[in-house]
N, C-alpha and C positions, 0 to 999 in steps of 0.2 A: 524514558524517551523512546520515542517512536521516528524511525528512520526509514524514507519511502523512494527509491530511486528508478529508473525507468524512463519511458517514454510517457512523462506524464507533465503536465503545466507549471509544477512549482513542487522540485524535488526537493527534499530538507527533511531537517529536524524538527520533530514537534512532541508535545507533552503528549504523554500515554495518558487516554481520559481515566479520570476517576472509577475506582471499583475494578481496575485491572482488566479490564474486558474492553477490545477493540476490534469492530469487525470491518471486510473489505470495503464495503462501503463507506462505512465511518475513514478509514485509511483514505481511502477516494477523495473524497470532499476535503480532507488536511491539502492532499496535495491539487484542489481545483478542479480533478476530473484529469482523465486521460488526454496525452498530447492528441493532434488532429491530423497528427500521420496516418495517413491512410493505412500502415503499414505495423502499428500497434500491435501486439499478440499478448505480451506480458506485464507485468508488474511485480515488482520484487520487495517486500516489507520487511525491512530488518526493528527490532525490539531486544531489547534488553531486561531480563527477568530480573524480580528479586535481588538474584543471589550473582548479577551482573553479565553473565550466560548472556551472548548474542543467540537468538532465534530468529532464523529467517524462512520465511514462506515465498514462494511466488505462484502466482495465481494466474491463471489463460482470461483475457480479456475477449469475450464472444463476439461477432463480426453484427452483433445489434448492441454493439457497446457495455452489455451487461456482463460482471463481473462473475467467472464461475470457478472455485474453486477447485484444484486437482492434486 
């Protein structure tokens, strides 16, 4: 499962896609695209390995909407 919470349009649970590999944008588009606060910076992705291990990332949302990993 794939867990995405933030300032984004429709925070929740969704299936981790097939073949293990999900990247920010794919994460994006689960949750609609980032909220329309002006005020947006972050994004926080939590995921669950294998071996049930939560792994979380968050990622700086750039001020042209584009999603840049740090």
């Amino acid at each position: 499962m794939l867990f995405v919470i933030g300032l984004v349009k429709k925070p929740g649970f969704f299936p981790y896609p097939q073949g293990g590999q999900c990247n920010l944008a794919q994460a994006l588009a689960f949750v609609r695209g980032v909220d329309e606060t002006p005020d947006a910076r972050y994004v926080k992705v939590l995921r669950q390995d294998p071996r049930g291990k939560i792994i979380a990332g968050v990622f700086k949302i750039g001020l042209d909407r584009r999603a840049d990993a740090y």
